[in-house]
N, C-alpha and C positions, 0 to 999 in steps of 0.2 A: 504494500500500500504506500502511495506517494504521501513523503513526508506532509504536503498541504492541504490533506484530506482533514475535514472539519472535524472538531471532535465527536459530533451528532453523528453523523455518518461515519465514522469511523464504529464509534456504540450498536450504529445498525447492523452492520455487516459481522458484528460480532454477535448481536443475537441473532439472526438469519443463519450465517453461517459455521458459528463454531456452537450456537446453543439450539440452534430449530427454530427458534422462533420468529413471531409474527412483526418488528418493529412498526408498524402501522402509523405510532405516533413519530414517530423520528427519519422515516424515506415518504416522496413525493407516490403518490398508491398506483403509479403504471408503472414506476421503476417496481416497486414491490411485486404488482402483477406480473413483469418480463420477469425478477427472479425468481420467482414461485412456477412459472413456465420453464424456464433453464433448469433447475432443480428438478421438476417432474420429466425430465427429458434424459437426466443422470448424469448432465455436466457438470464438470470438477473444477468450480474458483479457481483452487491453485492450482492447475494444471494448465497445460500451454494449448490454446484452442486447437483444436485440426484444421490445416489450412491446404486445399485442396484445388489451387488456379487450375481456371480451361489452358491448355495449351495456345499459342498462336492461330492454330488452324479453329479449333472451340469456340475463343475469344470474336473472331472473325464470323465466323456462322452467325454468334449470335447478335451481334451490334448485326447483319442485316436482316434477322429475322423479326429485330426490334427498329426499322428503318425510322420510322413512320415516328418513335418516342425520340428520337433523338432528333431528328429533322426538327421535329415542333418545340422541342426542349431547348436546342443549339442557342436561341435567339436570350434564353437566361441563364445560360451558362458563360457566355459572354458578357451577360450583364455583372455577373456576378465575380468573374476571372480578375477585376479590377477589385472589389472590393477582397477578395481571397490573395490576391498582391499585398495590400496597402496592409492587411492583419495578420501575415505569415499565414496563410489555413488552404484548404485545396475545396475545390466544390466536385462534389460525385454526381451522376446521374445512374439510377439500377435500376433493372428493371422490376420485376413483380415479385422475383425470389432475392433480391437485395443482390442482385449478382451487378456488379460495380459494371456501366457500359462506356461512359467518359469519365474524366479526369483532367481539370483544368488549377490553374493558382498557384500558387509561392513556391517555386523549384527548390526553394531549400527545403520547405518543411516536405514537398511530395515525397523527397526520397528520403525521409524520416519515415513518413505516412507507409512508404511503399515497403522499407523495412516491417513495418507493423501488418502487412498483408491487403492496407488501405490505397488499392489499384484496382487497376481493369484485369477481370478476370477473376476474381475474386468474391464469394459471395457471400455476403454481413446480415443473414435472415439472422435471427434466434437461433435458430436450428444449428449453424455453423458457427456463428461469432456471438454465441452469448447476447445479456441485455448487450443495445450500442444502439444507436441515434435510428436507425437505417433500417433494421428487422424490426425496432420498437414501434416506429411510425408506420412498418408496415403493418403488423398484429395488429394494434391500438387503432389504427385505422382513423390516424390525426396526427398533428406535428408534436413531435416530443423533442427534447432536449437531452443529452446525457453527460454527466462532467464528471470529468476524475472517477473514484471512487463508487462512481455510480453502475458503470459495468461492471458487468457478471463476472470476467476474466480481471483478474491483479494486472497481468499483461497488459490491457488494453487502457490503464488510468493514466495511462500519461497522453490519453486523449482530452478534449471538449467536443462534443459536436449536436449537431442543431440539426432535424430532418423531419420534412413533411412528405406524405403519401402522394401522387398523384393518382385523383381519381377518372375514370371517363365518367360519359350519360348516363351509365347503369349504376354508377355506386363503386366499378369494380376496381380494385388499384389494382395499375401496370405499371408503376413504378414509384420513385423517391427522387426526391431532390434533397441533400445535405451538403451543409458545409462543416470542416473539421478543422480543427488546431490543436495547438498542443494546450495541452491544460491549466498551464501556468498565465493563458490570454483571454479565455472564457469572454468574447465580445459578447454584450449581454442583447444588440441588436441580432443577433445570429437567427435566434428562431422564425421573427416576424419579418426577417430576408426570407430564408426559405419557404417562409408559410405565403406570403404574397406572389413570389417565382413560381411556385407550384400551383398556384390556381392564375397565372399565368399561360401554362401550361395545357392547366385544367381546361382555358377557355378556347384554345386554337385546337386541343382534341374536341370539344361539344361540335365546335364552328365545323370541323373537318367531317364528324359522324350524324348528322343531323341537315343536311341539307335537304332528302326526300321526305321531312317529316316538318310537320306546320309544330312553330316552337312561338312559345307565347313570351317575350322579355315584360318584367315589370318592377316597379318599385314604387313605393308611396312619393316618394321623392323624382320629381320630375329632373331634378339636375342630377341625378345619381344616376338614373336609367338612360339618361343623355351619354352618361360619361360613358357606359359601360360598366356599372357598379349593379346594373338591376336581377333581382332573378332570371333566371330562364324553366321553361319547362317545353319536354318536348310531348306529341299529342300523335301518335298512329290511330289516324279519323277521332273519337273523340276522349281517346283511352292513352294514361300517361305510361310512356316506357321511357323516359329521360329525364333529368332535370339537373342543377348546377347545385352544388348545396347550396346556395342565397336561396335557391329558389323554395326548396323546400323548406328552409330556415323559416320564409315567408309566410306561408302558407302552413308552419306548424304539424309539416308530414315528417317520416324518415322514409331510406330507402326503399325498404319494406314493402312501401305502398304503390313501387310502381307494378304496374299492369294490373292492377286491383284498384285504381280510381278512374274515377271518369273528369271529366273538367266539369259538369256539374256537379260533383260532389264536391267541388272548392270554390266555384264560382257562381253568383245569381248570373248566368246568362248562358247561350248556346253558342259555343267554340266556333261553329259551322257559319254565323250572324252576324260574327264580329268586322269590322271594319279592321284598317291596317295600322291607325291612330283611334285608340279608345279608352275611357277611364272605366276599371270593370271593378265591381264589389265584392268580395269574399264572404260567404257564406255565413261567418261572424260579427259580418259588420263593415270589415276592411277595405277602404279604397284606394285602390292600384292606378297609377298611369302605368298601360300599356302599348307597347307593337305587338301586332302578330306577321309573322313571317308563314307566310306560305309555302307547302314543299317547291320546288327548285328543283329541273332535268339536272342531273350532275353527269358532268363530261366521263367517258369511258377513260380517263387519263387517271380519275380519282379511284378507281375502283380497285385494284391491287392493296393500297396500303387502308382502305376503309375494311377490307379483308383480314388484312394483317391486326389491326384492333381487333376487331370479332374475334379472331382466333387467341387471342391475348387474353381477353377477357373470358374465352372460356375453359384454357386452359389453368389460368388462374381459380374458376370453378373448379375443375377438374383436381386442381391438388388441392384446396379446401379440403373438397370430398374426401381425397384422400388420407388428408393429415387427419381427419373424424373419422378413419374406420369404416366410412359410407352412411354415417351419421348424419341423413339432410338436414335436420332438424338442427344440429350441431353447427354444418357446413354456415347452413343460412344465417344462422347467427355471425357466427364470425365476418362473413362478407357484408352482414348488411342487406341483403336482399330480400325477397320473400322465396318460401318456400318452392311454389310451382314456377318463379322464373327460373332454380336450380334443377326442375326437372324437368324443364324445355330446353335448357340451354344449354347442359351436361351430361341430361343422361337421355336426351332425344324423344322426350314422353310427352 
């Protein structure tokens, strides 16, 4: 344990790992959740994580199997290459199993990072690398933070890192965006960089998967829906299979709910009625300025990498299922989703 681990966490990690117990008052309760997962998995703290890179030829398959995340991701990983300079940290992008696909920021700390297994080819789920920023945000299925002390592995304390999930229009994450440093720098802007980059992200996958489907943007705030701040929700004829989290935030749904609402069950009005500029009211009360966007022919040019998502997201299902045993009930939890979208879209029912 690095000499500047706090005393509190320091006290946690001793009851967690040398007495069993629950520190609940003394660690933040997804880092507690990621150790209680690592432990039920039979990984050893003090042991030295297994670290198992793809080969050149691996590494290569799968950045273009993942073309289509990295294309739309590039334009924040740039963004962010300047600020991973200016703080010594590297910025990663992985895809759905934390498998590292780029690597950008501060050539001195990368090949620190790269010593620690923190490179392309590499993959930092849980399963592989203990709690750490990257498998935590993918489990937890939101942006988490990890510093020092806070991973699973002794090994890996002499990290800080900051990672948010990207999710597509179903809910499902096909990847992460993190930035990492050494621990001694902990920027405490780190997390709400990533968590903004990634819904970044978020929003040029909806824009890209969503074009044959009538998608409703909204917000109470007229300059906010302007900006590109507003909900979305996407609408197959008058039945939701999409939406952006604002949008459900909105609206007071989770994932769950898609292909199981209708737009009149959130809206006083008929989907099919609306104009292209309109204020619509929610069911509770709520009044929305909206656009509706109409499906749109999409060029045969788009159609390969609108594929490549699809198959993303349901292989993503696919190993859910798998890590539950074939536990749908299980699976759907963990993802977010409802039940019959995981036996449409995995098991072909």
């Amino acid at each position: 344990m690095t000499g500047d681990t706090p005393p509190t966490l320091r006290a946690a990690r001793d009851r967690f790992f040398g007495r069993g117990q629950l520190p609940a008052d003394q660690v933040n309760h997804a880092i507690l959740r990621s150790w209680m997962r690592c432990a039920e998995q039979g990984l050893d703290a003090a042991a030295a994580p297994t670290i198992e890179p793809l080969s050149a030829r691996e590494l290569k398959d799968a950045c273009e199997r993942h073309d289509l995340l990295r294309r739309l991701g590039r334009p924040e990983l740039d963004a962010l290459n300047l600020e991973a300079r200016e703080t010594g940290a590297v910025v990663l992008l992985t895809n759905a199993d934390g498998l590292v696909l780029d690597s950008v920021g501060d050539a001195a700390f990368a090949g620190r990072a790269a010593e620690m297994a923190l490179r392309p080819g590499v993959a930092w789920s849980e399963t592989s690398a203990g709690t750490n920023a990257i498998g935590t945000a993918l489990a937890e299925r939101r942006a988490v933070s990890v510093h020092g002390g806070e991973h699973f592995y002794e090994s890996h304390q002499a990290l800080s890192c900051a990672s948010a999930p990207i999710l597509d229009p179903r809910g499902v994450a096909v990847g992460a965006l993190d930035l990492s440093c050494p621990a001694s720098l902990r920027p405490t802007h780190a997390l709400g960089l990533v968590r903004m980059a990634a819904e970044q992200i978020e929003g040029r996958l909806f824009d890209h998967a969503v074009a044959a489907m009538t998608v409703v943007r909204f917000h109470s705030d007229q300059a906010l829906l302007e900006g590109g701040r507003g909900g979305a929700l996407v609408f197959d004829g008058d039945r939701l299979v999409g939406a952006n989290r604002r949008g459900l935030t909105l609206v007071g749904r989770g994932w769950d709910c898609l292909d199981e609402t209708r737009f009149e069950d959130l809206f006083a009005a008929e989907l099919d009625r609306l104009p292209e500029r309109v204020e619509m009211v929610s069911l509770d009360g709520v009044r929305f300025q909206a656009r509706v966007q109409r499906p749109q022919g999409r060029s045969t040019g788009d159609g390969p990498a609108a594929t490549t998502l699809e198959e993303a997201e349901t292989r993503a299902m696919q190993a859910a299922l798998a890590a539950s045993g074939g536990n749908v009930s299980k699976a759907a939890r963990s993802l977010g989703v409802h039940r019959s979208t995981l036996y449409r879209r995995a098991l072909g029912r």
